[in-house]
C-alpha positions in Angstrom: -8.3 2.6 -28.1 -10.4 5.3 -26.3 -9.5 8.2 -24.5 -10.3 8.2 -20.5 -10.5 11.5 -17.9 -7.3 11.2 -15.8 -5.1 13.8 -13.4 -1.3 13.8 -14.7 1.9 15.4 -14.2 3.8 16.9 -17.2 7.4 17.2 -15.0 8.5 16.9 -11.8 7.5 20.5 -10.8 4.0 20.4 -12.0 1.0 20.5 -10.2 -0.8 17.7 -11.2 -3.7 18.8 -13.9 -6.7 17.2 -15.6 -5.9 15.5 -19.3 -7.0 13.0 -21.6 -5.1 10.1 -21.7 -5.4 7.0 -24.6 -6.5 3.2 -23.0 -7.0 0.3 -24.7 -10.0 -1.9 -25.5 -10.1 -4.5 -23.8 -8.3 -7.6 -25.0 -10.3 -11.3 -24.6 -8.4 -11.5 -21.2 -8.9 -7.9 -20.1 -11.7 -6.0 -17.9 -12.6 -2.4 -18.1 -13.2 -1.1 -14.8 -14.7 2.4 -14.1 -13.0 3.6 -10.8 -14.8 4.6 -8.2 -12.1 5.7 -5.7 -8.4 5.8 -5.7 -6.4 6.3 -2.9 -3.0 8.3 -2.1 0.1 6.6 -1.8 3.2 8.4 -0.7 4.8 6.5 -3.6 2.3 8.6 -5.8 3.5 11.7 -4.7 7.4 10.4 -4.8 6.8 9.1 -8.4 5.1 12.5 -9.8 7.7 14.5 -8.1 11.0 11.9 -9.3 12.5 11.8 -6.0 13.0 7.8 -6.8 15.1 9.0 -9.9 18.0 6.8 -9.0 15.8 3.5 -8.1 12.8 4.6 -10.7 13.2 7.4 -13.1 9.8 9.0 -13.4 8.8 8.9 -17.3 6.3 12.2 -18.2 3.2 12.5 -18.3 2.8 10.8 -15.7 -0.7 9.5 -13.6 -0.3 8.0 -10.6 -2.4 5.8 -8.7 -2.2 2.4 -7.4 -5.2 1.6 -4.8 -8.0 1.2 -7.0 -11.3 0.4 -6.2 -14.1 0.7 -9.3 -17.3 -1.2 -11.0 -16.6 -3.3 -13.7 -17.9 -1.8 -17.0 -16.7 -4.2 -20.0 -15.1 -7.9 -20.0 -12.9 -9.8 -22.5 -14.4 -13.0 -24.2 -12.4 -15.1 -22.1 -12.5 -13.4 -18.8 -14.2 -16.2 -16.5 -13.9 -14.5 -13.1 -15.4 -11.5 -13.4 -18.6 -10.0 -15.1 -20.0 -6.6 -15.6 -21.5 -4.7 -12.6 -18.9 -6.4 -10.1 -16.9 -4.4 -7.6 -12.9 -4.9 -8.2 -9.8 -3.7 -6.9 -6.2 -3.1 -8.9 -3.2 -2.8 -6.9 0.4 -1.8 -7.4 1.0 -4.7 -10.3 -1.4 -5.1 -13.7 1.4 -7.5 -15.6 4.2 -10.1 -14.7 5.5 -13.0 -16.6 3.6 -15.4 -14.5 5.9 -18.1 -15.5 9.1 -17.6 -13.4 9.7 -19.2 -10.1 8.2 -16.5 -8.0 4.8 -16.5 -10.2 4.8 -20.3 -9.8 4.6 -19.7 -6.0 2.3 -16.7 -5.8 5.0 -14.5 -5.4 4.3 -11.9 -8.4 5.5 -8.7 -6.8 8.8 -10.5 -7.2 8.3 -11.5 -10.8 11.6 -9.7 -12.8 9.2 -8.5 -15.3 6.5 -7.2 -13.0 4.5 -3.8 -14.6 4.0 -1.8 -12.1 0.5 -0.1 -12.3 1.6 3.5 -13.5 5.5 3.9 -14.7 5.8 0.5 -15.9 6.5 -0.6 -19.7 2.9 -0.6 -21.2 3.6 -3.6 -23.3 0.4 -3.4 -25.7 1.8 -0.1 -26.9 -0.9 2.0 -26.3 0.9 4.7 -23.8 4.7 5.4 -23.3 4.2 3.6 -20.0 1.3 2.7 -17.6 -0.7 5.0 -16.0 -2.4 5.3 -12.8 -5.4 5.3 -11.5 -6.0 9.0 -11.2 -8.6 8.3 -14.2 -12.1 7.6 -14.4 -11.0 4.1 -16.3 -8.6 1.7 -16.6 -8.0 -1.7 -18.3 -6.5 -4.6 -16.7 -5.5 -8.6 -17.5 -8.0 -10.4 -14.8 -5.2 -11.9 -12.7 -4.7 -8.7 -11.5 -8.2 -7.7 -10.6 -9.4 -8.5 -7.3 -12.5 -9.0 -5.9 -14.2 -6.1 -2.9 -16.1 -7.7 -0.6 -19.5 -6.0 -0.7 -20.0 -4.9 2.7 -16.9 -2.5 3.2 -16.9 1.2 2.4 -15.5 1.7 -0.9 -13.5 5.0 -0.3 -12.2 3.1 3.0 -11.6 0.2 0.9 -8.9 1.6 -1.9 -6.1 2.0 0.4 -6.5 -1.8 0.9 -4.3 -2.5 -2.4 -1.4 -1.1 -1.3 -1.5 0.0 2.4 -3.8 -2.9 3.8 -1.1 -5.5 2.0 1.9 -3.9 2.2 1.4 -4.7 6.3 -0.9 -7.8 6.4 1.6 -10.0 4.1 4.9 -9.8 6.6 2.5 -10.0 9.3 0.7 -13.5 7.6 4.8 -14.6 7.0 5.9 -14.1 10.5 3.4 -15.9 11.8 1.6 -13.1 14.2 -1.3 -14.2 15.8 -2.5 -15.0 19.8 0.2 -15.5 22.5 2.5 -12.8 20.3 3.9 -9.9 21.2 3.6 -7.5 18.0 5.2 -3.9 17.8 4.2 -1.0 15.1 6.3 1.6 14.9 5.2 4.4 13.3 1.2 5.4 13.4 0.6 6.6 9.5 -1.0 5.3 6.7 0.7 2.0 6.9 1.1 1.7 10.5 -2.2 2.4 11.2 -3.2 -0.7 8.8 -0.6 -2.3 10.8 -2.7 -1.9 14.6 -5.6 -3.1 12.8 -4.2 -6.4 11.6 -2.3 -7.3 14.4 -5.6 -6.9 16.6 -7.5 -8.9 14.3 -4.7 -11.7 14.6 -4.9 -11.6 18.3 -1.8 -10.6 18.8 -1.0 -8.3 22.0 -0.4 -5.1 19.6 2.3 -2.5 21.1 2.6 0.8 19.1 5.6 2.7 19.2 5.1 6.5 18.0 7.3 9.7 18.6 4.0 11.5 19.0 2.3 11.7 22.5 -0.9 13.4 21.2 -1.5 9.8 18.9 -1.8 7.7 22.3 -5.7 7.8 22.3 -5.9 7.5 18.5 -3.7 4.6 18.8 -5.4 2.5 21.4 -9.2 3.6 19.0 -7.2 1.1 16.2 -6.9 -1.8 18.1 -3.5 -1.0 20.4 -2.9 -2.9 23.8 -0.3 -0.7 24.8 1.4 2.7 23.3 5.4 3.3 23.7 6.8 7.1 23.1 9.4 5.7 21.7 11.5 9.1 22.5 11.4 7.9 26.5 14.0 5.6 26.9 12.4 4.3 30.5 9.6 3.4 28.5 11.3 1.3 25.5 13.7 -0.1 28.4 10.3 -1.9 30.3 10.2 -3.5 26.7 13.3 -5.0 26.0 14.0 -8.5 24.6 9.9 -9.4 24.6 8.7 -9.1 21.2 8.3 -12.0 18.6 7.7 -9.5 16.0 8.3 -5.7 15.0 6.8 -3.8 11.5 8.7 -1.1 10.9 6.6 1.6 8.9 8.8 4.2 9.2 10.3 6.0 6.2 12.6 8.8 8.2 16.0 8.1 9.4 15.5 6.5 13.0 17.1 4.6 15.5 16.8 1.1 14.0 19.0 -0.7 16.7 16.4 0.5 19.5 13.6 -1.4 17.9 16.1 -4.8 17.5 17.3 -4.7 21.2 13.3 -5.0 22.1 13.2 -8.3 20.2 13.2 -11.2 21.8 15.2 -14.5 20.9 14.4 -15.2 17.5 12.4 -12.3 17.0 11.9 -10.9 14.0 11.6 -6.9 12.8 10.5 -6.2 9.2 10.8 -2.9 7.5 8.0 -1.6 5.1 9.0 2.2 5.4 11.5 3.0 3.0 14.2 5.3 4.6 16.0 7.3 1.8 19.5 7.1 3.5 20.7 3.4 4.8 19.7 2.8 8.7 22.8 1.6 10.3 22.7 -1.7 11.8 24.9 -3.0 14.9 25.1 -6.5 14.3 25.8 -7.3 17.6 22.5 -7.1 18.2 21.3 -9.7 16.1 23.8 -12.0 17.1 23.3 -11.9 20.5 19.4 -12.8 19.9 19.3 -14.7 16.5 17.3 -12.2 15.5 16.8 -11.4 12.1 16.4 -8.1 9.9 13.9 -7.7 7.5 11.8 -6.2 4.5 9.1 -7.0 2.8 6.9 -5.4 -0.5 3.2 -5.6 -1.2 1.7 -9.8 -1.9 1.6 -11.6 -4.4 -2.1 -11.6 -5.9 -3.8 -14.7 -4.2 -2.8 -13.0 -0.8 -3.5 -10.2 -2.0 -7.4 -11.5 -2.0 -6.7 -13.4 1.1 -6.2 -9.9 2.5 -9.8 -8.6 0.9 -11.6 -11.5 2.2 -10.2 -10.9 5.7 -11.1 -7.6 5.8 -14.8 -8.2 4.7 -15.0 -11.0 7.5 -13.9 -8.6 10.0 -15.0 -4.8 8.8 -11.6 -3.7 7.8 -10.9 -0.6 6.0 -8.4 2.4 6.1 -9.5 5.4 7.6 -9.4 7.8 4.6 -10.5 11.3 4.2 -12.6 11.6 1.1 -11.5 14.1 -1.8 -12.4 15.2 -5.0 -9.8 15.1 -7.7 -9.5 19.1 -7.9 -7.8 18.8 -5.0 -5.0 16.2 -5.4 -2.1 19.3 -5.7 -3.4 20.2 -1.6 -3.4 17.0 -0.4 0.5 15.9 -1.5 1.7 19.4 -0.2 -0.2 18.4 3.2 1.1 14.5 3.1 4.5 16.1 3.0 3.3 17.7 6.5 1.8 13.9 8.0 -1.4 16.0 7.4 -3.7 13.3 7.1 -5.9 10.3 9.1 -4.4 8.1 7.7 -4.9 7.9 4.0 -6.5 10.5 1.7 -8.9 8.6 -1.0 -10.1 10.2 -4.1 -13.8 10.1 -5.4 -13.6 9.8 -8.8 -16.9 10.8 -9.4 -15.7 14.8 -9.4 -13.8 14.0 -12.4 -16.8 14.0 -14.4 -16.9 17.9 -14.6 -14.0 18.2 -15.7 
């Protein structure tokens, strides 16, 4: 065991502060990775903060952190794809049984005993449960380290692990490509991932945002078309013409809207996560045969899939680069939409600490 530099939260009303925090040595089937950057996830700030109590009880101290991109610094004796010096990603998962039916497939973010990447049962014992990637280090089985395509941006890169797939998979599994009509509603860390995918598809990419003032920004991502979807002429020219709607929204909205613009057999999936259930008239989906849907994250092979897209075609999040010190600012300004799209930590400022 050795002790790494992290940023963690002692309760649910504490800031989040610097601390030492115990990691293993790597296991013959583990790599070492000094992080480089992590990015924000609004799950971070929800974790630290327990407002998933009922669905995830936060377990103290806590670091968060799940879009990690770092240099490998140690491998395990039987580690064969990876070596020291590489670049490497770890997303939202670092265990599963990979066993079960939905391992078998490439499905782990199904897996029952999925460990999530922080907050999960840390099953070698050597915390009370994982922690995050707020840290200058962290150790992880290889089939959960992922390969970074040299050419992108590192900081821009992070986000990838959880924001990039979170949007690319349901897009990949409803078949969105050229001669489709794709809708995004909601322009924020997710849905701005979403624009960028769906235009690197092909796909005639429609954004739907509350927000005049994100038009231009919007159409700079790769939109054909921008929708305020508060102006009901305008969601009205759109009705019953879309194969396909992501839904990145995580406030309470008008869900039926957004299924009355599908078209037959369409197809909207939700990767916001609305606290309070979004009522649904069926009606709706009958009429249509249109179908309701969510979808979490990718398994780890698309997960790569996702990577290697995004070095063929110069993807990356648009982040806004932070030191550590000022993690506590930048969850009090995601609370506020405060941010382009994703806020990525350079983990080189936690060296002075």
């Amino acid at each position: 065991m050795f002790k790494a530099k992290a940023y963690s939260a002692a309760s649910k009303t504490s800031p989040l502060v610097s601390a030492q925090i115990p990691r293993r040595e790597p296991t013959e089937r583990d790599v070492q990775i000094e992080i480089l950057f992590c990015g924000i996830c609004h799950s971070d700030l929800h974790y630290a903060r327990d407002e998933w109590h009922d669905v995830m009880p936060a377990i103290y101290p806590c670091v968060p952190g799940h879009e990690i991109v770092g240099r490998v610094a140690k491998v395990g004796s039987a580690v064969t794809k990876f070596n020291a010096g590489d670049l490497v990603g770890v997303g939202c998962m670092v265990d599963a049984d990979l066993t079960c039916p939905n391992c078998r497939e490439g499905l782990e973010q199904f897996c029952p005993s999925q460990v999530l990447t922080y907050g999960g049962p840390d099953k070698h014992g050597t915390a009370p449960v994982t922690y995050g990637g707020y840290s200058d280090s962290i150790v992880v089985d290889e089939h959960f380290v992922l390969h970074i395509p040299a050419n992108l941006d590192l900081a821009g890169a992070a986000p990838l692990l959880c924001a990039g797939i979170t949007t690319y998979s349901p897009l990949r599994h409803w078949g969105v490509g050229k001669g489709k009509k794709v809708g995004i509603v909601g322009l924020g860390g997710l849905g701005h991932m979403g624009v960028k995918f769906a235009h690197a598809f092909g796909a005639h990419t429609v954004v739907f945002t509350t927000s005049p003032h994100k038009k231009e920004d919007a159409l700079r991502l790769g939109a054909d078309e921008v929708v305020i979807s508060k102006n009901a002429d305008e969601m009205q020219k759109h009705a019953g013409s879309f194969d396909f709607i992501l839904d990145a929204v995580a406030a309470p909205h008008d869900i039926n809207a957004y299924i009355n613009l599908l078209a037959r057999d369409g197809n909207i999936t939700m990767v916001g996560a609305p606290e309070k259930p979004l009522p649904v008239a069926v009606f709706g989906l009958i009429m249509g045969r249109r179908s309701f849907s969510g979808s979490a994250i990718g398994g780890i092979a698309e997960t790569q899939e996702m990577l290697d897209f995004c070095g063929t075609h110069n993807i990356t999040a648009d982040v806004e680069v932070i030191p550590i010190q000022k993690v506590n600012e930048a969850y009090e300004r995601m609370t506020k939409s405060d941010v382009k799209y994703r806020f990525s930590i350079d983990m080189a400022s936690l060296k002075s600490e």
